[in-house]
C-alpha positions as CSV (number, residue, x, y, z in Angstrom):
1,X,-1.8,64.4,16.2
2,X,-3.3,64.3,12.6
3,X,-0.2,66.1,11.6
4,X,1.9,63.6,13.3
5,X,0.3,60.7,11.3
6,X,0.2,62.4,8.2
7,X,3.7,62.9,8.5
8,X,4.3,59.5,9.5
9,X,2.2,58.0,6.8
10,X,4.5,60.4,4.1
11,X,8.0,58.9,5.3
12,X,6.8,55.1,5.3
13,X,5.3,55.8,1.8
14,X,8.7,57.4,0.5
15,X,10.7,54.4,2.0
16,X,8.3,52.2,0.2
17,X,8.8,53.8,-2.9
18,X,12.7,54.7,-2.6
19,X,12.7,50.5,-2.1
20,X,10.5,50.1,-5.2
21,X,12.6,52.2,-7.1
22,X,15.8,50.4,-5.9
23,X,14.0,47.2,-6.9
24,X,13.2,49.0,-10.0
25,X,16.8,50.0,-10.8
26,X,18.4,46.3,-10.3
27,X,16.0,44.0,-12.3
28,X,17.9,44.6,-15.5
29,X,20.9,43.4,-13.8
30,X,19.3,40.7,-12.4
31,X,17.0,39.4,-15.5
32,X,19.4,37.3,-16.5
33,X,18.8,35.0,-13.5
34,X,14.7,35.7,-13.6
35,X,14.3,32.6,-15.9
36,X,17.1,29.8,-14.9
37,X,19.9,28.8,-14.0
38,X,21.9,25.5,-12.3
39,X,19.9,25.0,-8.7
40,X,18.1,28.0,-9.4
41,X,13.9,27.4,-8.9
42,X,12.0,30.4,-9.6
43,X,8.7,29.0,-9.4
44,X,6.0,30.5,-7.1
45,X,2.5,29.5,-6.7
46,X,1.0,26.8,-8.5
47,X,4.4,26.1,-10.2
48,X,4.4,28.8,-12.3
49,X,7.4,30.7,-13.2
50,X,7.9,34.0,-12.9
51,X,9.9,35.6,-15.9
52,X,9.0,39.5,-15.4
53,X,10.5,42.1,-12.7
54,X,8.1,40.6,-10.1
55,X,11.5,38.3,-9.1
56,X,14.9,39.4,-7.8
57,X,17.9,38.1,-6.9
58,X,20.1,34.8,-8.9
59,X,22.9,32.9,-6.9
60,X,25.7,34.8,-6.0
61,X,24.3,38.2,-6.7
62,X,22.0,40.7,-5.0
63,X,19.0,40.2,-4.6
64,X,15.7,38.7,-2.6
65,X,16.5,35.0,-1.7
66,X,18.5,33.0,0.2
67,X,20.5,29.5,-0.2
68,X,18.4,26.4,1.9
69,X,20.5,23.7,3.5
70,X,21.5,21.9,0.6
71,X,23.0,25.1,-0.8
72,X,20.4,25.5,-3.2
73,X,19.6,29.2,-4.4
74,X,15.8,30.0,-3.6
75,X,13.7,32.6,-4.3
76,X,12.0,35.3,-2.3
77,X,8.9,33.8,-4.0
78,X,9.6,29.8,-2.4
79,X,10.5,31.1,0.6
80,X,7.6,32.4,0.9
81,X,5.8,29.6,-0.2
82,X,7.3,26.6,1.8
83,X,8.7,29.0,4.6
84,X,6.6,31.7,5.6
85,X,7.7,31.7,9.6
86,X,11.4,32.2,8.4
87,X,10.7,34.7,5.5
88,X,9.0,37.5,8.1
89,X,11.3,36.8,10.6
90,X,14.5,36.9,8.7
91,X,13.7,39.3,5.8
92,X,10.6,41.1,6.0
93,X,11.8,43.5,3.7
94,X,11.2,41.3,1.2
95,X,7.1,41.4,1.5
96,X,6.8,44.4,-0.4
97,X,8.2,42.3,-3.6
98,X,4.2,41.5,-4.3
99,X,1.6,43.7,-3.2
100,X,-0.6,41.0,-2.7
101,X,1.4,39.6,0.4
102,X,1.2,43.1,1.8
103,X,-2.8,42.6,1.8
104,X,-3.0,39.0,2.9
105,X,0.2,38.5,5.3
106,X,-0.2,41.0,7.3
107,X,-1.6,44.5,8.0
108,X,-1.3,48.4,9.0
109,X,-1.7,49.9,12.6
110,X,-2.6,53.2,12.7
111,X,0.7,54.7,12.2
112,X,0.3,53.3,8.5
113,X,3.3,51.0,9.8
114,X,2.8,47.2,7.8
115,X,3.5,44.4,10.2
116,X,3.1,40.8,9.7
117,X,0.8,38.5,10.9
118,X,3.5,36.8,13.4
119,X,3.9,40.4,14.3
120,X,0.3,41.1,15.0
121,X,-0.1,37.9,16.9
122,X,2.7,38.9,19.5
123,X,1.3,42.8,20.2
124,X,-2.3,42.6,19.4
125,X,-3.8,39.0,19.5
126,X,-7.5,40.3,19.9
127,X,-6.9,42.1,16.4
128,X,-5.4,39.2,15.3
129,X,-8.5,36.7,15.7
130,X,-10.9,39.8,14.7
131,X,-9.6,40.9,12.1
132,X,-7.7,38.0,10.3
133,X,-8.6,34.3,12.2
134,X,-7.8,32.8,9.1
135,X,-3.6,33.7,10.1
136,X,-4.4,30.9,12.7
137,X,-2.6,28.4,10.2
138,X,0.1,30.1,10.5
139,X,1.7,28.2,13.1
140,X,-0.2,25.0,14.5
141,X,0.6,25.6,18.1
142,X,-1.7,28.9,18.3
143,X,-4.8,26.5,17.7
144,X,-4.0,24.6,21.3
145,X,-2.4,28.0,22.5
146,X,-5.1,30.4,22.0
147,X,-8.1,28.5,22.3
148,X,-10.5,25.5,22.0
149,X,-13.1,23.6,20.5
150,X,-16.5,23.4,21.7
151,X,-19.1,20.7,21.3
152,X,-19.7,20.8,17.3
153,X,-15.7,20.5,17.2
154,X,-16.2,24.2,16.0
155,X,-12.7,26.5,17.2
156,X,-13.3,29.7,19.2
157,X,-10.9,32.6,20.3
158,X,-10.3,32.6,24.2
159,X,-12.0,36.0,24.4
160,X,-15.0,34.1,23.0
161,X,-15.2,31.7,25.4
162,X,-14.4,34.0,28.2
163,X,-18.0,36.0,27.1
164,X,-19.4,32.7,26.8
165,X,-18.3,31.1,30.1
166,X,-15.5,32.8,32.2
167,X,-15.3,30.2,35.1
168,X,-14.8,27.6,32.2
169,X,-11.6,29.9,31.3
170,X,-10.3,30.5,34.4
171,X,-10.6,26.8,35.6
172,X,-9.3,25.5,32.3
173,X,-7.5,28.2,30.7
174,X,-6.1,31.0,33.6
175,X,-3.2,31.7,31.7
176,X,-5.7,33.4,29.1
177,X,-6.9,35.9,31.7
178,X,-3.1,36.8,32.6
179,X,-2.2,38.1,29.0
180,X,-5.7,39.1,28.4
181,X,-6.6,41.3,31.6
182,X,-8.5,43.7,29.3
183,X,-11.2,41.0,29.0
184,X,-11.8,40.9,32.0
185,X,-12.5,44.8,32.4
186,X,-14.1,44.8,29.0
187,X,-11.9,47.6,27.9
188,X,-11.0,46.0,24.7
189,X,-11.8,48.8,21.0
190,X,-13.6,47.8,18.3
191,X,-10.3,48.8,16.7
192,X,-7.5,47.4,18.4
193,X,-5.5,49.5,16.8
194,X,-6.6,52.8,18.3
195,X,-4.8,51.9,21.8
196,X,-1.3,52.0,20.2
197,X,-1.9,54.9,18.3
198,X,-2.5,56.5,21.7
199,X,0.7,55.3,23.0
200,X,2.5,56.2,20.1
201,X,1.3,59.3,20.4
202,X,1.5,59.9,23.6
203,X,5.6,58.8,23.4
204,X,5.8,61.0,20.6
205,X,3.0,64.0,20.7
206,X,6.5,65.9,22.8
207,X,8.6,65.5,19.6
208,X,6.1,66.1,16.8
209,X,5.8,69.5,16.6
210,X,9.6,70.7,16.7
211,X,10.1,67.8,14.2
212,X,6.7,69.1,11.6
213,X,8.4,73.0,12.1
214,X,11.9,72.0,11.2
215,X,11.1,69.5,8.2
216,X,7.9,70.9,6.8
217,X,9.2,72.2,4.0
218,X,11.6,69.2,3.4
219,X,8.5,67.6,3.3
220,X,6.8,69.3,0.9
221,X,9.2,69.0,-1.3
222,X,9.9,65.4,-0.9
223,X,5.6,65.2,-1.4
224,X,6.1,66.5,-4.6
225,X,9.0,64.3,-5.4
226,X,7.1,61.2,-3.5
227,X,3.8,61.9,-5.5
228,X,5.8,62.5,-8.9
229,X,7.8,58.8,-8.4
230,X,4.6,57.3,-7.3
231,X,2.9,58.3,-10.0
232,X,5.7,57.3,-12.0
233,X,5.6,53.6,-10.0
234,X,2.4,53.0,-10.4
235,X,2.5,53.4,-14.3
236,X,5.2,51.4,-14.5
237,X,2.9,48.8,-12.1
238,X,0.4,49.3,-14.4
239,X,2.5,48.5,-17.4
240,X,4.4,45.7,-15.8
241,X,1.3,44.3,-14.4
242,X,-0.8,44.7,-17.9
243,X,2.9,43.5,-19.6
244,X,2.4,40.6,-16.9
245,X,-1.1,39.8,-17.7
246,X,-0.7,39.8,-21.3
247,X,2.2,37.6,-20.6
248,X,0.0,35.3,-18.4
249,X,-2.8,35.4,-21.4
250,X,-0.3,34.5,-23.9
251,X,0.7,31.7,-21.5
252,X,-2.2,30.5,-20.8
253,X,-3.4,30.6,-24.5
254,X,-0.2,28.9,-25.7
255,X,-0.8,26.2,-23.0
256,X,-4.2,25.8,-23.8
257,X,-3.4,25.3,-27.7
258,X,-0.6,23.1,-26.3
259,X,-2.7,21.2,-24.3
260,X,-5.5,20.7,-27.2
261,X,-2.7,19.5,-29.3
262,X,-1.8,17.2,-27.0
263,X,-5.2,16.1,-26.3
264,X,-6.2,16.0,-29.9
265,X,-2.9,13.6,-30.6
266,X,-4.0,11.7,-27.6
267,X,-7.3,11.0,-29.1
268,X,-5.5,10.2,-32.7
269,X,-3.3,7.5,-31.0
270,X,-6.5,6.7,-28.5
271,X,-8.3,5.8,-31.8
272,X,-5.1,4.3,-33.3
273,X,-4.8,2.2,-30.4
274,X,-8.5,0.9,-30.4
275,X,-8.4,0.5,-34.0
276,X,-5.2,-2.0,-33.8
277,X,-7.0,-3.8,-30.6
278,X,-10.1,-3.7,-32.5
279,X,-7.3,-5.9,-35.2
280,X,-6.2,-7.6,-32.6
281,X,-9.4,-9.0,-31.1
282,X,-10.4,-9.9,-34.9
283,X,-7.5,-11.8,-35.5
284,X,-7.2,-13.1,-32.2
285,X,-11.1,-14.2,-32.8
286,X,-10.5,-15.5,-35.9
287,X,-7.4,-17.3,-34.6
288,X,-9.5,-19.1,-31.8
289,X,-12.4,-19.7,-34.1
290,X,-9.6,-21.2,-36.5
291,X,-8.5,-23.1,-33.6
292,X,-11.4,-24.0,-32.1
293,X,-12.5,-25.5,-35.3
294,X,-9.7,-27.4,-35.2
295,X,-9.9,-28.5,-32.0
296,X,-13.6,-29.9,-33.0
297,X,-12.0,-31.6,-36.1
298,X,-9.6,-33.5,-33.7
299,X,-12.2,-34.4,-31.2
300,X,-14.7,-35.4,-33.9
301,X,-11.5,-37.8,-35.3
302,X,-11.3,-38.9,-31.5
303,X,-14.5,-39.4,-31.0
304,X,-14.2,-42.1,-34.3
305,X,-10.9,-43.2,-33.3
306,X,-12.4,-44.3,-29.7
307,X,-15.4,-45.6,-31.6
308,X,-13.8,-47.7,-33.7
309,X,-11.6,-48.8,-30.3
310,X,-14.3,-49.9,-28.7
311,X,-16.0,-51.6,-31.6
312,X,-12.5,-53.3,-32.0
313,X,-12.4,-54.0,-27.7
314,X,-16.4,-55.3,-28.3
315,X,-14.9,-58.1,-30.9
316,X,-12.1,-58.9,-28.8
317,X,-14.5,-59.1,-25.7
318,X,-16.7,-61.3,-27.8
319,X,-13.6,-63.3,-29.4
320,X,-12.4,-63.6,-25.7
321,X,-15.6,-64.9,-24.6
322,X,-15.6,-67.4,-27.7
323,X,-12.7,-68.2,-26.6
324,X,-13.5,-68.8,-22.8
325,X,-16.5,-70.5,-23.8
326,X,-14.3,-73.0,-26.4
327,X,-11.5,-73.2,-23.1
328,X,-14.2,-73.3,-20.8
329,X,-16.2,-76.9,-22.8
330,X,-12.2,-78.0,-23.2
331,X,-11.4,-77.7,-19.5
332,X,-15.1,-79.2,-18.7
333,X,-14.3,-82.5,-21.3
334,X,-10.8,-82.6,-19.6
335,X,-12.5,-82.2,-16.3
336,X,-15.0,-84.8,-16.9
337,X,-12.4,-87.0,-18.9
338,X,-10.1,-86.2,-15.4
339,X,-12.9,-87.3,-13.2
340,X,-13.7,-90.4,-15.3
341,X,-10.5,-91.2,-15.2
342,X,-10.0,-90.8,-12.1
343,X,-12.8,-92.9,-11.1
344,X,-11.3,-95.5,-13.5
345,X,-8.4,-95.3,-11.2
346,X,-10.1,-95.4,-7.9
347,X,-11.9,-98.4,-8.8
348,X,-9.1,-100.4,-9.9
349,X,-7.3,-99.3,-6.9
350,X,-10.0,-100.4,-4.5
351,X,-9.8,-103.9,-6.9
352,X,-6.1,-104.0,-6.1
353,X,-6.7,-102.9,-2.5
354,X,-9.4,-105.9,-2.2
355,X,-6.8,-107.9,-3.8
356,X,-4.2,-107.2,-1.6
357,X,-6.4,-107.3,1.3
358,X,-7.4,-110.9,0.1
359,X,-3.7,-111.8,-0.6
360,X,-3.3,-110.1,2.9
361,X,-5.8,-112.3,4.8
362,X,-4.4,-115.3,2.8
363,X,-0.9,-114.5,4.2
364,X,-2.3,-113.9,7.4
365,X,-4.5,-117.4,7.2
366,X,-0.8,-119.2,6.3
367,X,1.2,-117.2,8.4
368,X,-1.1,-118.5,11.2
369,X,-1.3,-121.8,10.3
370,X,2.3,-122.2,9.8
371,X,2.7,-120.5,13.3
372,X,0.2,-123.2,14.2
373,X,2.3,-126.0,12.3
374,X,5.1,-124.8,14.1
375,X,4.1,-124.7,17.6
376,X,2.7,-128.2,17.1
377,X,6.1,-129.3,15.6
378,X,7.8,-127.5,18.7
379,X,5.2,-129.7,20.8
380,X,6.0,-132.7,19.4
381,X,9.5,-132.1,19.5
382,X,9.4,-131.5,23.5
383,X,6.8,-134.2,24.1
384,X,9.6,-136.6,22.2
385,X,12.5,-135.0,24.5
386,X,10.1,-135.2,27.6
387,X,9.3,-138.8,27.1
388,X,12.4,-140.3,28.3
389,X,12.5,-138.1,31.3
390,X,9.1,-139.2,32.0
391,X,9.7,-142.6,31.9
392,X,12.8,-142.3,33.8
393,X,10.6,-140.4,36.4
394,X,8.1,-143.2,36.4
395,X,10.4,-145.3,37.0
396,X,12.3,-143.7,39.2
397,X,9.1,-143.3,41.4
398,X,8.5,-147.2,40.6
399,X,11.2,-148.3,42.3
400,X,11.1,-145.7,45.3
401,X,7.9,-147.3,45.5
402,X,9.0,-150.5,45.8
403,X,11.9,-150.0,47.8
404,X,9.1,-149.1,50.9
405,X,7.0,-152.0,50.5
């Protein structure tokens, strides 16, 4: 079995490196698309760009990326970054591009085979949450899916909570126990790995030896020729990485001098700009004072303007009053003149109203006493008419008289 897994190990690590080396082979025919190029983004983490042979791949040529939707050319390195679920399960290949992917996205079983985390999550989820919980934000829907929250909002694996409280998990969670018998029987490893590497083994062990016989001397060989190019890769890692890291000082130097430039003009027209507000408060002080001044200087000529106005209304109040005092004696005098006058008139109309009452009664005496003449004369005149009559009368009765005797 050791044999096996040595053997194993060797052929993984010479298609690693035969991949490496291919990688190696193409960057010069690919640098010319490292650095730009129309809809081309090579930047990576923290919007950096990567210029050395740690990138591979320009639109329309080979290499590790892939056009998005729009049609844009991306990276292996964005992919990563904004797409991590598509990147494993599309082109996994493409993890060995950084080695630090290869430690963080995902691990080795015991066969020294590299799977990802999504990989890892599907055949072995009680490595998964021992080994790497933190791969948990890898998809949101393992949170609800794998298990809960307790009290303090604090997030637990199911296999915790079944130690903690298995009716809780079987009343709330039963589908747990169905893909998780082993917790039940408590026959989970501390390494999850070893069970796999038994049934590898076990699916293999009838193979191994005929296969170590036939090809151990290919393999010696291709150790020699394996530990010769890895030796040879990792110098060249070491030289592209120190290459890198010098670049990234250089960078980083360049962008700090940059940035003090920056920072030190900044300050110049900072203290430019406060200088000429500094101006411009002056003046604009000055300006107000000016005005203000100004502004006293026409009040103060108000002020005297209204003065003088009211010392000019206080004579015509006082000329008025003269004047109502002069109207008001005039209209008294005419008043009183009026009044005498008036009496004046009174009196001599109550003298003509006794004299007509006088001439009145005198017309009235003589009207009455020519009514009285003429009733007397109207007497008179019938007594003269009746007289005849009377006599005739008389002597009409005179004679009757006699007439009986």
């Amino acid at each position: 079995m050791g044999i096996n897994l040595m053997k194993k190990r060797l052929r993984n690590s010479l298609t690693l490196s035969g991949a490496v080396l291919a990688l190696a082979i193409a960057v010069p025919a690919l640098a010319q698309y490292r650095d730009s190029g129309p809809g081309y983004d090579n930047r990576g983490y923290n919007n950096q760009y990567y210029t050395g042979p740690g990138y591979y791949g320009g639109p329309g040529q080979i290499g590790w990326g892939a056009y998005d939707r729009n049609h844009r050319w991306r990276g292996a390195r964005w992919w990563h970054k904004h797409n991590i679920q598509w990147f494993y399960a599309t082109h996994p290949g493409w993890a060995i591009m950084d080695s630090s992917w290869l430690d963080e996205d995902g691990d080795y079983d015991n066969n020294n085979n590299w799977h990802d985390a999504y990989w890892w999550h599907q055949n072995d989820p009680d490595f998964f949450y021992s080994n790497h919980p933190t791969w948990v934000s890898w998809n949101p829907n393992w949170i609800n899916q794998d298990g809960a929250y307790d009290d303090q909002h604090n997030w637990h694996y199911g296999e915790w909570w079944y130690n903690q409280n298995p009716n809780w998990v079987n009343t709330n969670h039963p589908n747990w126990v169905r893909q998780h018998e082993n917790w039940v029987s408590h026959t989970e490893l501390q390494d999850h790995r070893e069970a796999m590497r038994e049934n590898w083994a076990a699916t293999n062990r009838a193979n191994q030896q005929q296969i170590e016989q036939q090809n151990q001397q290919n393999r010696n060989n291709q150790q020699a020729a394996r530990e010769q190019q890895n030796q040879l890769n990792r110098n060249e890692q070491a030289a592209r990485q120190q290459e890198n890291e010098a670049n990234r000082n250089q960078q980083n130097r360049n962008e700090q001098a940059a940035r003090e430039q920056q920072n030190q003009q900044n300050r110049n027209e900072q203290a430019a700009r406060e200088q000429q507000n500094q101006q411009n408060r002056n003046e604009q002080q000055a300006a107000r004072e000016q005005q203000n001044q100004q502004n006293r200087n026409e009040q103060a000529a108000r002020e005297q303007q209204h003065q003088q106005n009211r010392n000019e209304q206080a004579a015509r109040e006082q000329q008025n009053q003269q004047n109502r005092n002069q109207q008001q004696a005039a209209r008294e005098q005419q008043n009183q003149q009026n009044r005498d006058q008036q009496a004046a008139r009174q009196q001599q109309n109550e003298q003509n109203r006794q004299q007509q009452q006088a001439a009145h009664e005198q017309n009235q005496q003589n009207r009455q006493q020519e009514h009285q003449q003429d009733r007397q004369a109207t007497h008179d005149q019938q007594s003269s008419r009746q007289q005849p009559e009377a006599n005739k009368q008389a002597n009409a009765d005179h004679q009757g008289h006699g007439n009986k005797n």
